[in-house]
Backbone atoms as SQL, in Angstrom:
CREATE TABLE atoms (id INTEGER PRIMARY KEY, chain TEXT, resi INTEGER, resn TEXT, atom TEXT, x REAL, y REAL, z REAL);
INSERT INTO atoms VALUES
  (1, 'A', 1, 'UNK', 'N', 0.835, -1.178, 0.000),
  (2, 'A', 1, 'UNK', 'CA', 0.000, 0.000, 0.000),
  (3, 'A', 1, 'UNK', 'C', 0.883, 1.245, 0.000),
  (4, 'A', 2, 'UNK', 'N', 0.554, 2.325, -0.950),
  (5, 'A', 2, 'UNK', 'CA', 1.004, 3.227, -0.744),
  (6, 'A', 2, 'UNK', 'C', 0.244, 4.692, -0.578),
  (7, 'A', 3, 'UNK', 'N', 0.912, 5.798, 0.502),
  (8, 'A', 3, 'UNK', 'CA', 0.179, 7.398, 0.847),
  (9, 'A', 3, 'UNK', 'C', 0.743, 7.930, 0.446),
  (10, 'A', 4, 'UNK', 'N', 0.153, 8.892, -0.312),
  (11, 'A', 4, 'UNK', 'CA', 0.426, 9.818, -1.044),
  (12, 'A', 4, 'UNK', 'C', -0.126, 11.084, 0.009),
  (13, 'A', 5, 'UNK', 'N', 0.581, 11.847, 0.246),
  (14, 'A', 5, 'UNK', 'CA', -0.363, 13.167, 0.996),
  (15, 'A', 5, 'UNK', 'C', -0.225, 14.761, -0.144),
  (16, 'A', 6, 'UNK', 'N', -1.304, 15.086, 0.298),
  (17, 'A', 6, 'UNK', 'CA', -1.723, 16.909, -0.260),
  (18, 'A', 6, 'UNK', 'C', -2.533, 17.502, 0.814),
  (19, 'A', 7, 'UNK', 'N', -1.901, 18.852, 1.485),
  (20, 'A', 7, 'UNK', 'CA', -2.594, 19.494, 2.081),
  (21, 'A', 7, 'UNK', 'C', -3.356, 20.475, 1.168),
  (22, 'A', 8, 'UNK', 'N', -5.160, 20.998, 1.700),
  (23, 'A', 8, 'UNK', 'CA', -5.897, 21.680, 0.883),
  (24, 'A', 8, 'UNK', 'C', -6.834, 22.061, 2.055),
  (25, 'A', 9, 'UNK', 'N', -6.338, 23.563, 2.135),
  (26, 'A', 9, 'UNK', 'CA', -7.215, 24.568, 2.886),
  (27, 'A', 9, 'UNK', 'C', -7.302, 23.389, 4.558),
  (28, 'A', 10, 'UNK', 'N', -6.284, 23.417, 4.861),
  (29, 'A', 10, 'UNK', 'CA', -5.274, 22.764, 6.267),
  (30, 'A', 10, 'UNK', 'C', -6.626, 21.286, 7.022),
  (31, 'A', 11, 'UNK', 'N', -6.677, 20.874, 5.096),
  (32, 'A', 11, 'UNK', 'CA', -6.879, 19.386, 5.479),
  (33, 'A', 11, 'UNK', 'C', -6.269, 18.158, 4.614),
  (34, 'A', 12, 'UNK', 'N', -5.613, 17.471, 5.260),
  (35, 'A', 12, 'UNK', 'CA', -4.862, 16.416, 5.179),
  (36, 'A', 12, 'UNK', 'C', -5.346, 15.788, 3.641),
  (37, 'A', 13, 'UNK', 'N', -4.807, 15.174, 2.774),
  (38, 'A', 13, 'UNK', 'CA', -5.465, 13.987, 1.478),
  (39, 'A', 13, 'UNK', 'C', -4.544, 13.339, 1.247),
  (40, 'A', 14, 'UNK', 'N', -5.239, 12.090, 1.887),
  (41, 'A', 14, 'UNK', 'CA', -4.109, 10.674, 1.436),
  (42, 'A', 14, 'UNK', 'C', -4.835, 9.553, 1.037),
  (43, 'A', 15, 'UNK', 'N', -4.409, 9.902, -0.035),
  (44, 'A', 15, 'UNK', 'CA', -4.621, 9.177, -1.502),
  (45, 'A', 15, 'UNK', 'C', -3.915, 7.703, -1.178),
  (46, 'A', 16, 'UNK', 'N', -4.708, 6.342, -0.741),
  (47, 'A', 16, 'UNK', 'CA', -4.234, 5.303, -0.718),
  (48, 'A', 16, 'UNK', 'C', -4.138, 4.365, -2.019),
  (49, 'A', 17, 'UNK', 'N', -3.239, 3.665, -2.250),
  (50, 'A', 17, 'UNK', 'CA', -3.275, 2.661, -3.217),
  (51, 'A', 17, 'UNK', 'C', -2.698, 1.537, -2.574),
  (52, 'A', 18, 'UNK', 'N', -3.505, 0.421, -3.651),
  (53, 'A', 18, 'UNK', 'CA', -2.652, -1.241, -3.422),
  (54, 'A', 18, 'UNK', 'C', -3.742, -1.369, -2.369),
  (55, 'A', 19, 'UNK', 'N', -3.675, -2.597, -1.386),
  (56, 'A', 19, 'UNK', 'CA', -4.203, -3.659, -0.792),
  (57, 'A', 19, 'UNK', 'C', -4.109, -3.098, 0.457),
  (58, 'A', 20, 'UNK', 'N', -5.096, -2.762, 1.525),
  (59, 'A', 20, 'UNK', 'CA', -4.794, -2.661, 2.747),
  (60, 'A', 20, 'UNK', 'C', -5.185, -4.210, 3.556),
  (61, 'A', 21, 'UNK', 'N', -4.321, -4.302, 4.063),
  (62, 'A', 21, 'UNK', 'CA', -4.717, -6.184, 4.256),
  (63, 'A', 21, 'UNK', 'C', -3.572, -6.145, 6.230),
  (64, 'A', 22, 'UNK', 'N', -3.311, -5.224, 6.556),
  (65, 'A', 22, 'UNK', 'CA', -2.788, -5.248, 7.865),
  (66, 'A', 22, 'UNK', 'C', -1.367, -5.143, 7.465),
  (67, 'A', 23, 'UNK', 'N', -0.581, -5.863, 8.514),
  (68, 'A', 23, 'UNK', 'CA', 0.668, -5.599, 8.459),
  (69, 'A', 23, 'UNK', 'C', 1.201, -3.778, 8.519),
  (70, 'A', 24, 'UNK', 'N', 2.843, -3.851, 8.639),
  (71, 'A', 24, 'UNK', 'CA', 3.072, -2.877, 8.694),
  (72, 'A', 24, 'UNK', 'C', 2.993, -1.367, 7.616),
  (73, 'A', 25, 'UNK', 'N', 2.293, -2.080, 6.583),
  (74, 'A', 25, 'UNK', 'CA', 2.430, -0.897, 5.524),
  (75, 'A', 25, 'UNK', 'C', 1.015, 0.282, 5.719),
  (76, 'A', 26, 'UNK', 'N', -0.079, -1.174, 6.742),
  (77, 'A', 26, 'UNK', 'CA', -1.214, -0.768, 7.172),
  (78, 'A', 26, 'UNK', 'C', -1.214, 0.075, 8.301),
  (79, 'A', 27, 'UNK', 'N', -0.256, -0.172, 9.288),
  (80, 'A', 27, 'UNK', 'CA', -0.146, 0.516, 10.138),
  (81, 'A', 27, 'UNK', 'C', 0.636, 1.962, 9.788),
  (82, 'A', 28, 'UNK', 'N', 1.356, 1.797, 8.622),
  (83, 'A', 28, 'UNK', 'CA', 2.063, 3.159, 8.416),
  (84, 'A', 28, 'UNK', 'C', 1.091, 4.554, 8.432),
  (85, 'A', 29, 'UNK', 'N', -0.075, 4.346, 7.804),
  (86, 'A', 29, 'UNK', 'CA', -1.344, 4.759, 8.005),
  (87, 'A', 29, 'UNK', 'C', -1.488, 5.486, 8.858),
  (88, 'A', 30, 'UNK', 'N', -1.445, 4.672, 10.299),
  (89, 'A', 30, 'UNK', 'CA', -1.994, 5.442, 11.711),
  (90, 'A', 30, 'UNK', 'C', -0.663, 6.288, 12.220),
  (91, 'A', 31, 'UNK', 'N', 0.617, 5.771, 11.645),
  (92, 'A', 31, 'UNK', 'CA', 1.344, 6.647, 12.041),
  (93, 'A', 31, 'UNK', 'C', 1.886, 8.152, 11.278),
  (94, 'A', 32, 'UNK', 'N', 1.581, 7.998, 10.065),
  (95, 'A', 32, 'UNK', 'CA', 1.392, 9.158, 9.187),
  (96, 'A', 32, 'UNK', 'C', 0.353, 9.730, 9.582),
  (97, 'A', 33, 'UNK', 'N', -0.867, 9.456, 10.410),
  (98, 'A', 33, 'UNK', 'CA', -1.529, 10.111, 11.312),
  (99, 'A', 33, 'UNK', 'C', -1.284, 11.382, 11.998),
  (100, 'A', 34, 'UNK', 'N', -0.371, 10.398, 12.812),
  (101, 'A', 34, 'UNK', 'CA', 0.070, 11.014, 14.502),
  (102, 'A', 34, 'UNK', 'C', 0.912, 12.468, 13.694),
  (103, 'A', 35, 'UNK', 'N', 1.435, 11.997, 12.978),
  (104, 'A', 35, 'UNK', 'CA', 2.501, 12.485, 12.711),
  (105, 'A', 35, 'UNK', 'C', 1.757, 14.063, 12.010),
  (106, 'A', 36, 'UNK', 'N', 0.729, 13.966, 11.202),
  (107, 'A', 36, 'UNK', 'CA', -0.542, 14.954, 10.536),
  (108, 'A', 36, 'UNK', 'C', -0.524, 16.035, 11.882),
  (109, 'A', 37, 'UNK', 'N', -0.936, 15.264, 12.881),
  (110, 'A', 37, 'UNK', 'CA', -1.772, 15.620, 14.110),
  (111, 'A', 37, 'UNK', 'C', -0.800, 16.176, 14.915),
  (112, 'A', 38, 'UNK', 'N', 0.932, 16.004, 14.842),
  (113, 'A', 38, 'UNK', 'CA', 1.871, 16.569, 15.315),
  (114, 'A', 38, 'UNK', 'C', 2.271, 18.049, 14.430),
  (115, 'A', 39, 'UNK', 'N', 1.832, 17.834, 13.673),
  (116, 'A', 39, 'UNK', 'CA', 2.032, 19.030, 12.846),
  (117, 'A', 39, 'UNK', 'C', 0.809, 19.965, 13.095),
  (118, 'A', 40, 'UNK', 'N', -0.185, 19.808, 13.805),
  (119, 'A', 40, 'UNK', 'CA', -1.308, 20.329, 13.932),
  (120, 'A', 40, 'UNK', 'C', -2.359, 20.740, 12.776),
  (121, 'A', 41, 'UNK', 'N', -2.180, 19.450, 11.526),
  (122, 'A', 41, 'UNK', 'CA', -3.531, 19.303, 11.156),
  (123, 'A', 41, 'UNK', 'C', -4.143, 17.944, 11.410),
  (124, 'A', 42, 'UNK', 'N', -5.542, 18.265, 12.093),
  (125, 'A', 42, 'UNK', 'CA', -6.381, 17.548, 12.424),
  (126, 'A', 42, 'UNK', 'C', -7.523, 16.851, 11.636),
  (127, 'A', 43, 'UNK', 'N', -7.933, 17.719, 10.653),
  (128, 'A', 43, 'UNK', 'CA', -8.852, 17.004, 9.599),
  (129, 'A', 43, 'UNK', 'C', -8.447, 16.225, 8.294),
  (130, 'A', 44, 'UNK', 'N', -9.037, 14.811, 8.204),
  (131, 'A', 44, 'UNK', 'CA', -7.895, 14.515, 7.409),
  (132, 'A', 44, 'UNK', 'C', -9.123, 13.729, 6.523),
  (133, 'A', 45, 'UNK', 'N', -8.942, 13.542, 4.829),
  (134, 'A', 45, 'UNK', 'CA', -10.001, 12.877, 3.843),
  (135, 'A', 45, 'UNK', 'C', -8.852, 11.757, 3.471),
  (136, 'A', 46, 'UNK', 'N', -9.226, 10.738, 3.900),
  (137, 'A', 46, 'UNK', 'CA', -8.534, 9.589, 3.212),
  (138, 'A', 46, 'UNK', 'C', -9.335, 8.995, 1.681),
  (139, 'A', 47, 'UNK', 'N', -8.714, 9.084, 0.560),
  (140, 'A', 47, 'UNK', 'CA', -8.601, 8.623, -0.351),
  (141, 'A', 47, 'UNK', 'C', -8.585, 7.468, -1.179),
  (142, 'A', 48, 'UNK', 'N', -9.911, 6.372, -1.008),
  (143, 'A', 48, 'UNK', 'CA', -9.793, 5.050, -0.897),
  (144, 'A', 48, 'UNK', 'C', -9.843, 4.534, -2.430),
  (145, 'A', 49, 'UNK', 'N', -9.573, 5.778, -3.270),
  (146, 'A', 49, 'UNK', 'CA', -10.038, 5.159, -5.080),
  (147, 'A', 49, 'UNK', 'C', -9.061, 4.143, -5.577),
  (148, 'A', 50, 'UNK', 'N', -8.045, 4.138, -5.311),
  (149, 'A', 50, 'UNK', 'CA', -6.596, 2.980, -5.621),
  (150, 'A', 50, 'UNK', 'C', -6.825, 2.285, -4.371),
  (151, 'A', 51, 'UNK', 'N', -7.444, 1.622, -3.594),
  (152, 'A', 51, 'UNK', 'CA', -7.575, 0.586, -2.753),
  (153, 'A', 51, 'UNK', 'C', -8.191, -0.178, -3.352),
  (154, 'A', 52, 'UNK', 'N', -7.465, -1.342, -3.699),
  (155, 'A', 52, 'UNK', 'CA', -8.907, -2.216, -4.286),
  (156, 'A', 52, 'UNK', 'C', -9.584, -3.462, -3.662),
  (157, 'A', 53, 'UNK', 'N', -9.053, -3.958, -2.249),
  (158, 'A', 53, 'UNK', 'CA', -9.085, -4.622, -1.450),
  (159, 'A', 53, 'UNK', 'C', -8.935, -4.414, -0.141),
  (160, 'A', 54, 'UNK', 'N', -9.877, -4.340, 1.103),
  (161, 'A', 54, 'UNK', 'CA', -8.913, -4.266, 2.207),
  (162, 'A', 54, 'UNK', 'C', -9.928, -5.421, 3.203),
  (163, 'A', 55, 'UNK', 'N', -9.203, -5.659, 4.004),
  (164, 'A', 55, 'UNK', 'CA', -9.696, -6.643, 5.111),
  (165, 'A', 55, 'UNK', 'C', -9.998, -6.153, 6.134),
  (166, 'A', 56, 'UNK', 'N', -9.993, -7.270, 7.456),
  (167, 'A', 56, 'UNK', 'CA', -10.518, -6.574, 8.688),
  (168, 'A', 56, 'UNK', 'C', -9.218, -5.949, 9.381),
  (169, 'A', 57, 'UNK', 'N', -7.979, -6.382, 9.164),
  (170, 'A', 57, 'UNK', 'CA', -6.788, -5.482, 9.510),
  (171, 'A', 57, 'UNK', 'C', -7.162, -3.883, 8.785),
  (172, 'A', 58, 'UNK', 'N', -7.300, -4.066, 7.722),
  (173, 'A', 58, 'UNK', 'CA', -7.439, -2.366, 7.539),
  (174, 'A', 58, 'UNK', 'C', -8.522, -1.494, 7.833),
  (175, 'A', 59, 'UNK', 'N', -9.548, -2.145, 8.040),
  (176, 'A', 59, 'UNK', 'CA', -10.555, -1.333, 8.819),
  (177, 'A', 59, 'UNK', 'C', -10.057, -1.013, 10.032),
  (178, 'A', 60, 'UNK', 'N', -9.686, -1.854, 10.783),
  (179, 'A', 60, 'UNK', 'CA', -9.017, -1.831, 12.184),
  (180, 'A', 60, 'UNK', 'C', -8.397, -0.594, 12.069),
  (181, 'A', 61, 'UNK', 'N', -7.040, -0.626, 10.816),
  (182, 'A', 61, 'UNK', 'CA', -6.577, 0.717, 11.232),
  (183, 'A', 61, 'UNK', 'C', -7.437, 1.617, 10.814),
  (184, 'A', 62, 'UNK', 'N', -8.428, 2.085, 9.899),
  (185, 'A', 62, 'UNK', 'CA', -9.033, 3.067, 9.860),
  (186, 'A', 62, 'UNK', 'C', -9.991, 3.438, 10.918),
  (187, 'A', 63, 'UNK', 'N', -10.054, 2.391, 11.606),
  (188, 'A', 63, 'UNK', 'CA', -11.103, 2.863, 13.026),
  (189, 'A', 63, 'UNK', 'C', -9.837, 3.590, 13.687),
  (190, 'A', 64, 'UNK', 'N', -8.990, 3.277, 14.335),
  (191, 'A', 64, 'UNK', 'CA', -8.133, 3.271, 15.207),
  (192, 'A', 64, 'UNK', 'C', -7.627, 4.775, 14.830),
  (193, 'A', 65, 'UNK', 'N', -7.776, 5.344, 13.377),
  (194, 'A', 65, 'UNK', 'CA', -7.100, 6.278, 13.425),
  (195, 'A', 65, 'UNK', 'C', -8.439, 7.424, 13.339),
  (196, 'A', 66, 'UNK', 'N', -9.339, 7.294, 13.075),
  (197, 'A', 66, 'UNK', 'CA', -10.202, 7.837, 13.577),
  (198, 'A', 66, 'UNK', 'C', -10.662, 8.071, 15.086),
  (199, 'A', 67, 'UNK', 'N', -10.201, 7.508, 15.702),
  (200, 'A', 67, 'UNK', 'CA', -10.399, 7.320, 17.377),
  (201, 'A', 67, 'UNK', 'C', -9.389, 8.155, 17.219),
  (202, 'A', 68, 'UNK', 'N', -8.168, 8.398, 17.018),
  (203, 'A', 68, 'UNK', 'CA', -6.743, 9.091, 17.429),
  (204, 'A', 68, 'UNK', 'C', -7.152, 10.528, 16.783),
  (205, 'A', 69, 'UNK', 'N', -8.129, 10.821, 15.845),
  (206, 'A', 69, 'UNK', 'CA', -8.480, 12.015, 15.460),
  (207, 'A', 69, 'UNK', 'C', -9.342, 12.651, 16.343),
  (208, 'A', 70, 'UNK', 'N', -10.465, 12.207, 16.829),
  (209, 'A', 70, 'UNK', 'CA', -11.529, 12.163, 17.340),
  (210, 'A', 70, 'UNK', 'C', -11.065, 12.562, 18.980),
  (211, 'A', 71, 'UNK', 'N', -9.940, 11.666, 19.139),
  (212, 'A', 71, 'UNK', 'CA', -9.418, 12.411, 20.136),
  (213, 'A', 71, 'UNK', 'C', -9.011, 13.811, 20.522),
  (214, 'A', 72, 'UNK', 'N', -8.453, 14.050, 19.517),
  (215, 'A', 72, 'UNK', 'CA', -7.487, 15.490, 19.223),
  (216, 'A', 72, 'UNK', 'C', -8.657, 16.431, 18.615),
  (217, 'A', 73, 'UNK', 'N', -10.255, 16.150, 18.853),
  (218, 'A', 73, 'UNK', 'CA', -11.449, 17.322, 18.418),
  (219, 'A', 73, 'UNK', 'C', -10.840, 17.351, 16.351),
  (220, 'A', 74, 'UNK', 'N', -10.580, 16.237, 16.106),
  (221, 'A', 74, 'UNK', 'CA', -10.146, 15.938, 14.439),
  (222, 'A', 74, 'UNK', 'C', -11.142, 15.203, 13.837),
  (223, 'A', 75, 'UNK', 'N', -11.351, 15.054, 12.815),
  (224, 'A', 75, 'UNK', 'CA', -12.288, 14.273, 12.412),
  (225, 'A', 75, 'UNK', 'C', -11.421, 13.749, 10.801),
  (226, 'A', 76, 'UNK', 'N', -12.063, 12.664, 10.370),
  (227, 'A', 76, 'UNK', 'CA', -11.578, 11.722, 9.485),
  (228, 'A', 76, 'UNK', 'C', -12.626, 11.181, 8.533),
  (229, 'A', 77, 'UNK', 'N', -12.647, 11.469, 7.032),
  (230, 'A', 77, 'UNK', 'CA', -13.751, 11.120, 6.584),
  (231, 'A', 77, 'UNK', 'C', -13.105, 10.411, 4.983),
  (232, 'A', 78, 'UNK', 'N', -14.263, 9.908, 4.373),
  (233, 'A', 78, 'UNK', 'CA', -13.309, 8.837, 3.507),
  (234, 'A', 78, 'UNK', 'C', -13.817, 9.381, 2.203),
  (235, 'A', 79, 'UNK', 'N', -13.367, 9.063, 1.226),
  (236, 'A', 79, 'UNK', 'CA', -13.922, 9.749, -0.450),
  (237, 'A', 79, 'UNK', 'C', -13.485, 8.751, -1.567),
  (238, 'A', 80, 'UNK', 'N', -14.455, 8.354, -2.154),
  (239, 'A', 80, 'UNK', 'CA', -14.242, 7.604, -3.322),
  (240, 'A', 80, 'UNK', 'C', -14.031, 6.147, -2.736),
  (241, 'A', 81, 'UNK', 'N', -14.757, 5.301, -2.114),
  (242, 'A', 81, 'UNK', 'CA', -14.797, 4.290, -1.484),
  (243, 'A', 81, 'UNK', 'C', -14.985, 3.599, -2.776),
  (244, 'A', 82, 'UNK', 'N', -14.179, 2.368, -3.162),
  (245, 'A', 82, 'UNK', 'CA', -14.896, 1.309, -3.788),
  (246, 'A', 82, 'UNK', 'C', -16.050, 0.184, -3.651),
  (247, 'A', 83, 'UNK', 'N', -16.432, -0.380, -4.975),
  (248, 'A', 83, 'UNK', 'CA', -17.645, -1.139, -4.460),
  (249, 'A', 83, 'UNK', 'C', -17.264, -2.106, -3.040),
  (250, 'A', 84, 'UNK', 'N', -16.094, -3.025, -3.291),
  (251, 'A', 84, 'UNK', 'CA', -16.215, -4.003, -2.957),
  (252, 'A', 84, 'UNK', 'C', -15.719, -3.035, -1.586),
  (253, 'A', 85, 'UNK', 'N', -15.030, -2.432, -0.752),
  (254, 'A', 85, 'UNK', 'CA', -15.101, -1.530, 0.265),
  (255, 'A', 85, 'UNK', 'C', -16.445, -1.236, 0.795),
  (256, 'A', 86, 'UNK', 'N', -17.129, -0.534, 0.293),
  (257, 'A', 86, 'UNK', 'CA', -18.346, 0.011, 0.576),
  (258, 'A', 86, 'UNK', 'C', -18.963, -1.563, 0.798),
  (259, 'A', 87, 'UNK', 'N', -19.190, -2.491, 0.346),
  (260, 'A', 87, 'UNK', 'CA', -19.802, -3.399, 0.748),
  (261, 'A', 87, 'UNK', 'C', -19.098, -4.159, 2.093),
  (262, 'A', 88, 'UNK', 'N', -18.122, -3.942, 2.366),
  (263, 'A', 88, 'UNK', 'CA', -17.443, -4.282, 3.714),
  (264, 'A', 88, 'UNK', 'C', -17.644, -3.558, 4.802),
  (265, 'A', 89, 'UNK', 'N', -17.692, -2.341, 4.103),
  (266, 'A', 89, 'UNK', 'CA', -18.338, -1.116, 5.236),
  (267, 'A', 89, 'UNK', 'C', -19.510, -1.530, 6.029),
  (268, 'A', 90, 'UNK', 'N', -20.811, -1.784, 4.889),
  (269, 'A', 90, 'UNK', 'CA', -22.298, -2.001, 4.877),
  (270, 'A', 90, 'UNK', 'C', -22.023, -3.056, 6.116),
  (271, 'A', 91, 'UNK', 'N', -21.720, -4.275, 5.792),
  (272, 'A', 91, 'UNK', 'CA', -21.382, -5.358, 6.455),
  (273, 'A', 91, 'UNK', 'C', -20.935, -5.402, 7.945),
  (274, 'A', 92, 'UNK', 'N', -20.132, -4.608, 7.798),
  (275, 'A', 92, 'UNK', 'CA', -19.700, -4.610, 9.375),
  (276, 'A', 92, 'UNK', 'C', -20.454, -3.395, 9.992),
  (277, 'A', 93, 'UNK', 'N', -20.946, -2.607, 9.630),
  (278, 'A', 93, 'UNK', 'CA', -22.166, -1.648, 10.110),
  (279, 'A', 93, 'UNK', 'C', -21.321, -0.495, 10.213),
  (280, 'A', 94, 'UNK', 'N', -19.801, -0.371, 9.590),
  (281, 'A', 94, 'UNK', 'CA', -19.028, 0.674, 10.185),
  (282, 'A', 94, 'UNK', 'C', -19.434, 2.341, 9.017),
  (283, 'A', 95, 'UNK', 'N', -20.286, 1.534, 7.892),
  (284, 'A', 95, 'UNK', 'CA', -20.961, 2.623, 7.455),
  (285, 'A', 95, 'UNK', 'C', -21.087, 3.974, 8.275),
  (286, 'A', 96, 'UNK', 'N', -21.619, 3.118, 9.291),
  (287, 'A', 96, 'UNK', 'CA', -22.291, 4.446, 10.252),
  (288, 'A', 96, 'UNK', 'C', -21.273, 5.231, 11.142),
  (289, 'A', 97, 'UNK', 'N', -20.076, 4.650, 10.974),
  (290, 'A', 97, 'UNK', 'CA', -18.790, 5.284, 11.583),
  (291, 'A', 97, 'UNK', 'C', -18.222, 6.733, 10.695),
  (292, 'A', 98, 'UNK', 'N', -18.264, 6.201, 9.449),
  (293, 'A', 98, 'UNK', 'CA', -17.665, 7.089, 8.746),
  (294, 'A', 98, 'UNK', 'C', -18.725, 8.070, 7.903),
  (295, 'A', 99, 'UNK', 'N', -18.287, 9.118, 7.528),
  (296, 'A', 99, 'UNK', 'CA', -18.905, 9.591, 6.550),
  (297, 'A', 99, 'UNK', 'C', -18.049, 9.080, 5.112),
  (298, 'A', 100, 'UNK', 'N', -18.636, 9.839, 4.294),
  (299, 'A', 100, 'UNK', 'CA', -18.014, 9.041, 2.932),
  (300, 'A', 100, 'UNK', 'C', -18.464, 9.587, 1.847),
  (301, 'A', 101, 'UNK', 'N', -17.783, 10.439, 0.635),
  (302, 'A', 101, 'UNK', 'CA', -18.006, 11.701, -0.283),
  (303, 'A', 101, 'UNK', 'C', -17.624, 10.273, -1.359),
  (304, 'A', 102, 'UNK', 'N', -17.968, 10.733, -2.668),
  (305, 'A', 102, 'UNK', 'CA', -18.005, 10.380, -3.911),
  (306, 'A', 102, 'UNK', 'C', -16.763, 10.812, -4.266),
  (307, 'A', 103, 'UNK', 'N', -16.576, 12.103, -3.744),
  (308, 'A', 103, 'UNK', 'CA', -15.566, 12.815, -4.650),
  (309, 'A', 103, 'UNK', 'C', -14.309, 13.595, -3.905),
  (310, 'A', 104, 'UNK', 'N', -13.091, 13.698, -3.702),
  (311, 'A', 104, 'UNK', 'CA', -12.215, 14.148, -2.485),
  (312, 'A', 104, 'UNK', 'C', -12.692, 15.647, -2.474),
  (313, 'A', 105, 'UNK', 'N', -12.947, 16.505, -3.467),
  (314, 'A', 105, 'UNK', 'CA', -13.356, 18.024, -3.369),
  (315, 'A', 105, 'UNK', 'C', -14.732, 17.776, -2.568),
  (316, 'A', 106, 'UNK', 'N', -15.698, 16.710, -2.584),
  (317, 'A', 106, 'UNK', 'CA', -16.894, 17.284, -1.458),
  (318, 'A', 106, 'UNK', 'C', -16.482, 16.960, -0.236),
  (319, 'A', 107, 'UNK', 'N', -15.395, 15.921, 0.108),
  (320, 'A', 107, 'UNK', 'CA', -14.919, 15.677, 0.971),
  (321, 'A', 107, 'UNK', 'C', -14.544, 16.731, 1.735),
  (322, 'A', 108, 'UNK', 'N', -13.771, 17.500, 1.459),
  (323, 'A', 108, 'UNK', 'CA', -12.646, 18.832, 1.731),
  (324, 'A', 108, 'UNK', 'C', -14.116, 19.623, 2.110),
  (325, 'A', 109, 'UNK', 'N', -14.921, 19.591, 1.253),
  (326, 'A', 109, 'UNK', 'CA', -15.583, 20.853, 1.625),
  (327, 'A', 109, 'UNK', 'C', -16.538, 20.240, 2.719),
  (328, 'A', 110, 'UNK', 'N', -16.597, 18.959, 3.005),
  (329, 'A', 110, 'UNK', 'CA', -17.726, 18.850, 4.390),
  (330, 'A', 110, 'UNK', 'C', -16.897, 19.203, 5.500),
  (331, 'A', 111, 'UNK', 'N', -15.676, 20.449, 5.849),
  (332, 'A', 111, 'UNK', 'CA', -14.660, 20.429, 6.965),
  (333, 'A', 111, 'UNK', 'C', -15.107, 21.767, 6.705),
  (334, 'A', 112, 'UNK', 'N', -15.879, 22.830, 5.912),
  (335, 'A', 112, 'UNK', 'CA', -16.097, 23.986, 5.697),
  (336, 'A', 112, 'UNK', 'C', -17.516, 24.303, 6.323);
């Protein structure tokens, strides 16, 4: 898996690609987080259009780093979810965790 980051109007976009399936490339994730959140931006649109697979390790980290936002009064929202994603979402009910834009620009703008 790879992050790509762009800051836009002091919110985070990381553009994921490849397989989130756990392990450490998954966790790099939550620590490119901390690291957002050390810099003092807090709102962050993760970028799920190049994900084309992820498991229950990568939800894990996307909960986990949402909790670490959520902490810090941050919030974390997702854009361009794929089918087979979005149907993992549905499934585990974490739908209702996240919000979730079509597009990374409505994304950006639900922080406005």
């Amino acid at each position: 898996m790879r992050i790509k980051e762009k800051i836009e109007n002091h919110v985070a976009v990381l553009s994921l690609s490849g397989k989130m399936m756990g392990g450490p490339e998954t966790q790099a994730l939550h620590d490119h987080i901390r690291g957002l959140i050390n810099d003092g931006i807090k709102n962050v649109v993760v970028d799920l259009g190049g994900v084309k697979w992820m498991n229950s390790s990568g939800m894990g980290v996307l909960m986990a780093a949402t909790t670490t936002l959520s902490n810090v009064d941050g919030k974390m929202v997702l854009a361009r979810v794929s089918e087979k994603v979005n149907s993992l979402l549905m499934i585990t009910q974490l739908i209702k965790v996240f919000d979730t834009y079509e597009t990374v620009e409505r994304a950006i703008a639900s922080f406005n």
